[in-house]
N, C-alpha and C positions, 0 to 999 in steps of 0.2 A: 701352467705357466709359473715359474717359481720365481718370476724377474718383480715379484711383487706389484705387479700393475692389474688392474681390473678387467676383467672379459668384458669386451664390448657385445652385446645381444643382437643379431639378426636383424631384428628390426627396433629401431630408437624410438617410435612410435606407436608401440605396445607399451612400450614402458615407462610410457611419459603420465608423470602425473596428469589428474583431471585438474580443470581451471577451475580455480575457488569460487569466479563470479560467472557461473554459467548460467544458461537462458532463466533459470529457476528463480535464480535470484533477483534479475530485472525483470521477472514477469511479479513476485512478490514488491517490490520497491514501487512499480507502476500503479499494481490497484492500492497500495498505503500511499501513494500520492491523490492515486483519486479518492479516496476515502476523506482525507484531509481535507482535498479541495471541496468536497460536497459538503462536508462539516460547518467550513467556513459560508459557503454559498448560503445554506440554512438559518444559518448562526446570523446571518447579516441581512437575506431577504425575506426569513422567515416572518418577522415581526411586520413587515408590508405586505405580504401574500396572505396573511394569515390574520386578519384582522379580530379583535375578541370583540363579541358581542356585549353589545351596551348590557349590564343587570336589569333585572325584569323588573317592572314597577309591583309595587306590591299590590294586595285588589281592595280597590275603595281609594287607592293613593292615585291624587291630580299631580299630573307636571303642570 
């Protein structure tokens, strides 16, 4: 074709670029979200689940 215009291909759906944001990427986004959210969870009920033990008395020492 010398009329300068481009060959259309057979099938437009061979040649169709891939989506940038395919399943890969929102399955990556989903556990960096729950990653975050456990972070926070820890971060905030850690200190109430997790209580630190009083220090040991020393031996011969009275409360």
């Amino acid at each position: 074709m010398p009329t300068g215009e481009p060959e259309l291909p057979d099938e437009l759906a061979s040649h169709r670029p891939r989506p940038l944001l395919g399943p890969a990427f929102w399955a990556v986004l989903a556990c960096a979200m729950l990653c975050v959210l456990a972070g926070a969870g820890v971060a905030l009920l850690g200190p109430k689940v997790w209580v630190a033990k009083p220090p040991a008395a020393a031996p011969g020492e009275v409360k």
